[in-house]
C-alpha positions as CSV (number, residue, x, y, z in Angstrom):
1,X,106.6,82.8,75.8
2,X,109.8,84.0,77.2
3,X,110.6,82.7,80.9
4,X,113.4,84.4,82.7
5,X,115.8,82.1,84.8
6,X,117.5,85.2,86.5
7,X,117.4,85.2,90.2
8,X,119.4,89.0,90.7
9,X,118.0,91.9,92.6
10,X,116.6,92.9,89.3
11,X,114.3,90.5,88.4
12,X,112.9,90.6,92.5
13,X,112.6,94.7,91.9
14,X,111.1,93.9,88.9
15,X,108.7,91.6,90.3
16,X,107.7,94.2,93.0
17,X,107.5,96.7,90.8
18,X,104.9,94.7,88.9
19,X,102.8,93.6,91.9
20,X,103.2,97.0,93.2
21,X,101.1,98.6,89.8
22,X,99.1,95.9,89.6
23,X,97.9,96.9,93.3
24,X,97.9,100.5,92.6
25,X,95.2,99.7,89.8
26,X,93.1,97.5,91.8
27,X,93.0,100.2,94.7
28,X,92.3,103.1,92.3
29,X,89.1,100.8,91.1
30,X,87.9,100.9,94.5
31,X,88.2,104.2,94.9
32,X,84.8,104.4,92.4
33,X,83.2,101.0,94.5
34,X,80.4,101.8,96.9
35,X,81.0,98.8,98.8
36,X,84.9,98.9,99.0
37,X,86.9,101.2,100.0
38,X,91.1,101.6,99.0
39,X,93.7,101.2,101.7
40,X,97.4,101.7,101.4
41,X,98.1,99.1,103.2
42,X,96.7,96.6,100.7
43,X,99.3,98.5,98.2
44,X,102.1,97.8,100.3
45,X,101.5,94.2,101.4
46,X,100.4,93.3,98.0
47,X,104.6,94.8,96.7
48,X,106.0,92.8,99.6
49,X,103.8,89.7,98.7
50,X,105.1,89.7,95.3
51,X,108.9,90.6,96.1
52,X,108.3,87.5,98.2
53,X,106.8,85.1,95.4
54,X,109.7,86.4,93.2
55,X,112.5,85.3,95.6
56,X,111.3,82.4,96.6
57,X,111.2,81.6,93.1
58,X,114.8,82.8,92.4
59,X,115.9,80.5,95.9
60,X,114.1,77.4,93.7
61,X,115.7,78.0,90.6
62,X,118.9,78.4,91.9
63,X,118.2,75.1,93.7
64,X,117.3,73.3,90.7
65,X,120.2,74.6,88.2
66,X,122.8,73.5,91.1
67,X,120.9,69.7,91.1
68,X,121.7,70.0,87.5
């Protein structure tokens, strides 16, 4: 498994991009739920979650390779 160490816009786009399709798909299979319904706003907090996770992440890494 290949683990990037990369803490650059990129890799945080990247990581939103990701969570964004990943939310897209999950809303799209509630469109066909009876119980559920899809909103956009789980789509956009869901992209903002994960652009969070991501540079939190980067902020860590960057801490640990300076303790280094």
């Amino acid at each position: 498994m290949r683990v990037r160490t990369s803490t650059g816009v990129k890799s945080m786009c990247e990581a939103a991009i990701v969570g964004l399709v990943l939310s897209i798909s999950c809303e799209f299979y509630q469109v066909f739920s009876p119980v559920r319904f899809p909103t956009m706003t789980d789509v956009v907090t869901n992209a903002i979650g994960a652009l969070a996770g991501a540079s939190i992440w980067g902020r860590h890494l960057a801490r640990s390779d300076k303790k280094q």
